[in-house]
C-alpha positions as a printed NumPy array, in Angstrom:
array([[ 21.422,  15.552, -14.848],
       [ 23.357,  12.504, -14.162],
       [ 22.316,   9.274, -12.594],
       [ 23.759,   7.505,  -9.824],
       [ 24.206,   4.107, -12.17 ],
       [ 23.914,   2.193,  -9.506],
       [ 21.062,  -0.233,  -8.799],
       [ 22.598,  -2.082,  -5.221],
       [ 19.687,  -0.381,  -3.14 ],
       [ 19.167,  -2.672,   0.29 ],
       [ 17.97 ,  -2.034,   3.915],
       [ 19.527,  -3.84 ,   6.715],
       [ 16.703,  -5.265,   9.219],
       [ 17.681,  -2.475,  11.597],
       [ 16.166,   0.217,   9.068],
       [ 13.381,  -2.449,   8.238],
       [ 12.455,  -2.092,  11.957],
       [ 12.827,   1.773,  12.312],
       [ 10.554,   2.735,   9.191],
       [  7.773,   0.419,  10.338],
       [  7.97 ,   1.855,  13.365],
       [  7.962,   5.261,  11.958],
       [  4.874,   4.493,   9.993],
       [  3.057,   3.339,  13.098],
       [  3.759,   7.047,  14.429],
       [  6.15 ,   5.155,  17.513],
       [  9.754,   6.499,  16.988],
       [ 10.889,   9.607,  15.021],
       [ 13.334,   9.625,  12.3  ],
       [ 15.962,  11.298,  14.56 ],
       [ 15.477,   8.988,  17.529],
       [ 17.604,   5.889,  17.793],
       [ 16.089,   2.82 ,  17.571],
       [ 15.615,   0.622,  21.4  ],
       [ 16.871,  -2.252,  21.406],
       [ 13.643,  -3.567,  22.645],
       [ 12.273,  -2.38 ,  19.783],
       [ 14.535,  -3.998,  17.576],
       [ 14.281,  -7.608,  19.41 ],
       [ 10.61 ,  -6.983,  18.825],
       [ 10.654,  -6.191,  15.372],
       [ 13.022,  -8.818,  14.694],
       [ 10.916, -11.834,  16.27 ],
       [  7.597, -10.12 ,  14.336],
       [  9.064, -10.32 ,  10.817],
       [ 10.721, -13.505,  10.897],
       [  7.206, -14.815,  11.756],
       [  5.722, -12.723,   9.117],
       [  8.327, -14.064,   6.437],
       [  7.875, -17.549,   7.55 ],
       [  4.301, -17.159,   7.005],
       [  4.579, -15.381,   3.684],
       [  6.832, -18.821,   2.707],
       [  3.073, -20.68 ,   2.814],
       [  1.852, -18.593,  -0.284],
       [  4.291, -20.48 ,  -2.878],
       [  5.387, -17.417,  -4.103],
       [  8.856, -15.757,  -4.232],
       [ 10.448, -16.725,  -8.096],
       [ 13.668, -15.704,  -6.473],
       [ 13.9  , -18.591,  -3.799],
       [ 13.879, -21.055,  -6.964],
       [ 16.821, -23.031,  -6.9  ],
       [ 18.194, -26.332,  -8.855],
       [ 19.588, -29.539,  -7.016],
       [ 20.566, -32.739,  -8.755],
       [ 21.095, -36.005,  -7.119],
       [ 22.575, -39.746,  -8.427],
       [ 19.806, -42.434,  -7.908],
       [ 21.12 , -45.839,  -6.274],
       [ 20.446, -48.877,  -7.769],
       [ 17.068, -50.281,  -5.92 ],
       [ 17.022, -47.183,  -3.622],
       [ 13.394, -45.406,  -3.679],
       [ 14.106, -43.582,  -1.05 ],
       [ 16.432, -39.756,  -0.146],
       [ 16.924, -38.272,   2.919],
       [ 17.177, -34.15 ,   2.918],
       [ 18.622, -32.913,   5.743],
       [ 21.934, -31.602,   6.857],
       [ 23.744, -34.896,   6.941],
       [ 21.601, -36.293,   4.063],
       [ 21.93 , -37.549,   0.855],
       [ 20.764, -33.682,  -0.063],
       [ 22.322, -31.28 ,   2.326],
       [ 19.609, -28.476,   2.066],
       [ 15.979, -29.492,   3.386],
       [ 13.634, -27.993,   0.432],
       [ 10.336, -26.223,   1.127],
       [  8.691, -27.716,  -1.821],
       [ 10.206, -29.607,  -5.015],
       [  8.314, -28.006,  -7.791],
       [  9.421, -30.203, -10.593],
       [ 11.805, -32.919, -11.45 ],
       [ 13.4  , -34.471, -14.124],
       [ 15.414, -37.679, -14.534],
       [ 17.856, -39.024, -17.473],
       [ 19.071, -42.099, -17.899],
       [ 23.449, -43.177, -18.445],
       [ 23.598, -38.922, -19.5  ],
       [ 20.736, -39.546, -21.822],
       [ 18.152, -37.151, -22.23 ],
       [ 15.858, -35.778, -19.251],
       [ 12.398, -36.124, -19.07 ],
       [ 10.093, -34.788, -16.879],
       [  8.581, -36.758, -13.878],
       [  5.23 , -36.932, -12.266],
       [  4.748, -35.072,  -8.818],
       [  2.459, -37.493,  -6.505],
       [  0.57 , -36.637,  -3.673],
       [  0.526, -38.124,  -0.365],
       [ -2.162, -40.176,  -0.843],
       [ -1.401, -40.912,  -4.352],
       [  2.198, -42.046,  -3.167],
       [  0.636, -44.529,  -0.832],
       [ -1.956, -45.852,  -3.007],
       [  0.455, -47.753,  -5.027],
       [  0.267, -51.202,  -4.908],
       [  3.836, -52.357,  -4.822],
       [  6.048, -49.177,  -3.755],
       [  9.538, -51.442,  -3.94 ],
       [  8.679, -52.906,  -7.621],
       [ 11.875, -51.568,  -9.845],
       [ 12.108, -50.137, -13.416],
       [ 12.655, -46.536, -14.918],
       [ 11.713, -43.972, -12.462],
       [  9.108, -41.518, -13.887],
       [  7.068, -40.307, -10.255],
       [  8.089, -39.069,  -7.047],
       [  6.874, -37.878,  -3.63 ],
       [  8.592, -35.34 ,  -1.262],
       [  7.724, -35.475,   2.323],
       [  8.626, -32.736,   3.797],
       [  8.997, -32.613,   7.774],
       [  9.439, -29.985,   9.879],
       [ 13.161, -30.634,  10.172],
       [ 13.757, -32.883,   7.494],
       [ 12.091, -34.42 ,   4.279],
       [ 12.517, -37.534,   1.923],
       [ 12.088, -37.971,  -1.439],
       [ 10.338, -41.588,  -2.925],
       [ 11.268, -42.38 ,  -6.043],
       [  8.716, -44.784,  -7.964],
       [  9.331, -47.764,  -9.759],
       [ 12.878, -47.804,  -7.423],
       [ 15.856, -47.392, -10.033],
       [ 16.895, -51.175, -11.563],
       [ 20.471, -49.876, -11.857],
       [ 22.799, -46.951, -10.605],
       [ 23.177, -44.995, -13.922],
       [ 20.03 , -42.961, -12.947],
       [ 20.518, -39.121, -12.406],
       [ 17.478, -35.985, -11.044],
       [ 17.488, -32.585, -11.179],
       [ 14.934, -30.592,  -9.74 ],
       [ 13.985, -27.544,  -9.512],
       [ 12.973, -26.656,  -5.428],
       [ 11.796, -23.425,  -3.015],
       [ 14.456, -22.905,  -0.898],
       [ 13.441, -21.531,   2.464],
       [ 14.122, -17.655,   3.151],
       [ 16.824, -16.836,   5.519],
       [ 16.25 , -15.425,   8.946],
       [ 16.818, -11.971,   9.723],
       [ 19.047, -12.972,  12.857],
       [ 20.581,  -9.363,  13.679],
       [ 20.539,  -5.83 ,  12.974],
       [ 22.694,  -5.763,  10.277],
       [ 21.322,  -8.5  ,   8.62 ],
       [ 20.072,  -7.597,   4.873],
       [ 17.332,  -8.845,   3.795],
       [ 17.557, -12.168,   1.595],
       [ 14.902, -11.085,  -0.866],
       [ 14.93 ,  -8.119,  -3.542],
       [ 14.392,  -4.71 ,  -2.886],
       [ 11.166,  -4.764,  -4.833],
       [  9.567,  -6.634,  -1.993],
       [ 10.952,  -3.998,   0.964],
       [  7.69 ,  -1.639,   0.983],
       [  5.409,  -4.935,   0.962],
       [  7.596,  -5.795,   4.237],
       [  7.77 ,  -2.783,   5.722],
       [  3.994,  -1.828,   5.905],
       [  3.591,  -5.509,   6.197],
       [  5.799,  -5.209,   9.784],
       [  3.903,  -2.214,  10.802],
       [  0.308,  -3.607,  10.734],
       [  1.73 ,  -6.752,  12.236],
       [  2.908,  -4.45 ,  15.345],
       [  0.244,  -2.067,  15.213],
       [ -1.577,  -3.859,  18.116],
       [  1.552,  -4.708,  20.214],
       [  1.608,  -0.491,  20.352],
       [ -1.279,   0.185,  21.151],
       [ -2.369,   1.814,  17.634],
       [ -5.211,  -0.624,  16.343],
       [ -8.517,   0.527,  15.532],
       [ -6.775,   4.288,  14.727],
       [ -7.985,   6.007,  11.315],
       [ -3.314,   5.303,  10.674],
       [ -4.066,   1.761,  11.159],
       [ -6.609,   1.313,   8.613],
       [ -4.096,   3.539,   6.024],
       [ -1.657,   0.967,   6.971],
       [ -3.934,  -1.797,   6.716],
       [ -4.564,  -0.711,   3.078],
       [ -1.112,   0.439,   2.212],
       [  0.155,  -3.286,   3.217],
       [ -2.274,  -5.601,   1.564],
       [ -1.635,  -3.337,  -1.404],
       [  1.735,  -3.777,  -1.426],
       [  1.671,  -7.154,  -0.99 ],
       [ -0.866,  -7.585,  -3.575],
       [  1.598,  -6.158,  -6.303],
       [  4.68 ,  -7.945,  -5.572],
       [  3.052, -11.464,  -5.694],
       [  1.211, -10.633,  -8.748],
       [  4.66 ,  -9.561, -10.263],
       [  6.457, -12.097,  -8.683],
       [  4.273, -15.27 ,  -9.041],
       [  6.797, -17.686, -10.62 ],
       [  7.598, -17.984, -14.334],
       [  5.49 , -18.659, -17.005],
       [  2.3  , -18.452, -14.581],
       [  0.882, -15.362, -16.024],
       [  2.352, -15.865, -19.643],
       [  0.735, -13.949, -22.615],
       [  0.339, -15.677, -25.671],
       [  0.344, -14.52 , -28.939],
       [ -1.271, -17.495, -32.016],
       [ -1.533, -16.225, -35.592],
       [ -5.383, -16.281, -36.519],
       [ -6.712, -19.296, -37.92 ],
       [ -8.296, -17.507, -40.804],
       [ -6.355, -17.572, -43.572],
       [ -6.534, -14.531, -46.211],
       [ -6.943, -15.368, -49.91 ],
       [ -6.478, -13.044, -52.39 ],
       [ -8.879, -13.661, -55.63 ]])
């Protein structure tokens, strides 16, 4: 028996479409898909995925940025024609390193934490931030405002996931997540077909939240599930 070696496996959003629709019992395998049905599908996952974005999980959407601090500038804008060109969905840690010294590791303030300081335009080393993130836009604060310009973050950030815009589009997440989106699509449209409260809508119902259950517990960012291994603190002496 030989295998296939291949491991490129993807669905386009117009097969995403068909086999949720398939599930919900609406369109057989040989029929070809409406375009109605497509549109419909389309709008229905892209609110699903932008939804999903809320539950912080998704390893693969983890991305680095790095940006050169201005001397007495606490403040970044993150938009398109920002000082950072992509708007992040969250900045999940960030360092900062002084004249290509070493980097150390800053402290993430809230909101309210942000604006509870007492003098938000006092300079020194940087060592917290903020990142206010806007619908269409965010900022970063930097606190104590850099005293020179030979400061330098990186950070590490959740990009947003890309919008399934046609029927061609592939999907910009890995394969492992398709079934998760699949029955995930076809209990979102179950009532928009008329199928809710069937005995196939509870199946689906069960197969989704399954499915979705698995991926985020396999994909639930690094390190957050970590096993680890210590040597026992009794120590063995031989008499």
């Amino acid at each position: 028996m030989t295998t296939s070696g291949s491991t490129d496996f993807s669905l386009t959003a117009n097969e995403i479409v068909a086999s949720a629709l398939e599930l919900l019992g609406v369109r057989a395998q040989e029929e070809a898909l409406q375009q109605v049905d497509l549109e419909r599908g389309l709008r229905w996952m892209n609110i699903m995925l932008k939804g999903w974005e809320a539950d912080g999980v998704m390893v693969w959407v983890l991305t680095e940025g790095s940006l050169t601090l201005a001397d007495s500038d606490g403040s970044y804008s993150f938009a398109a024609a920002g000082d950072f060109t992509t708007i992040p969905f969250e900045i999940m840690q960030m360092r900062i390193s002084h004249d290509a010294g070493n980097e150390i590791e800053m402290t993430r303030l809230s909101r309210q934490d942000y604006y509870r300081l007492p003098n938000r335009t006092s300079e020194g080393f940087p060592t917290q931030y903020f990142y206010d993130r806007q619908r269409d836009s965010g900022t970063l604060y930097i606190w104590p405002e850099p005293d020179d310009a030979l400061y330098d973050i990186t950070f590490t950030y959740r990009r947003r996931i890309q919008d399934m815009d046609a029927s061609t589009d592939t999907f910009d997440l890995p394969p492992e997540w398709y079934k998760a989106v699949i029955y995930g699509l076809a209990l979102t449209l179950t009532p928009i077909y008329g199928k809710s409260g069937t005995p196939r809508a509870a199946e689906i119902r069960q197969e989704a939240s399954d499915a979705y259950d698995s991926i985020i517990g396999f994909d639930n960012g690094e390190g957050e599930n970590s096993i680890f291994i210590l040597p026992n603190d009794n120590t063995y002496r031989r008499r």
